[in-house]
Residue, then its C-alpha position, 0 to 999 in steps of 0.5 A: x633747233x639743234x638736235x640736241x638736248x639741254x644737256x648736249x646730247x644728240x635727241x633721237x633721229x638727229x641727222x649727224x648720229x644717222x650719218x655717223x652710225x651710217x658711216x662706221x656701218x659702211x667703213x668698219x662692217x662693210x654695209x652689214x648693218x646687223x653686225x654693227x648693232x650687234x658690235x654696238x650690244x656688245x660693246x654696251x654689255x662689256x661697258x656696263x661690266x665695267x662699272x660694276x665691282x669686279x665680284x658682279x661682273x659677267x666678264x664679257x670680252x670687249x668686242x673687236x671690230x675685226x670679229x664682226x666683219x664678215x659674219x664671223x662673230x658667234x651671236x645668231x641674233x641680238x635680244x637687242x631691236x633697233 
């Protein structure tokens, strides 16, 4: 058992991505564990933009670290649940 699946990527509740996770929220959010997931949605937003053909895109921002920390960011709430 590795935690991992046949096409080598991390299964759900593996150790290593809970530290990782743990870490960038200790490091990058100073703890604040809902400012990451909400860094992490948006990030998964802009990135989804990027595949799409530039006429169907939403055009989100790429999310910046540093407009999370500390509360800063204008998203009240995530429609996102972790």
């Amino acid at each position: 058992m590795n935690d991992r699946d046949d096409k080598g990527r991390f299964t759900f509740n593996n150790k290593i991505s809970k530290l990782g996770f743990q870490g960038l929220v200790n490091k990058r959010f100073n703890g604040d564990g809902k400012a990451a997931k909400r860094w992490l949605a948006d990030l998964g937003m802009w990135a989804y933009d990027q595949a799409l053909p530039t006429w169907m895109r939403n055009f989100h921002e790429k999310p910046v670290i540093e407009d999370y920390q500390g509360g800063k960011h204008g998203h009240s709430d995530s429609r996102l649940q972790f």
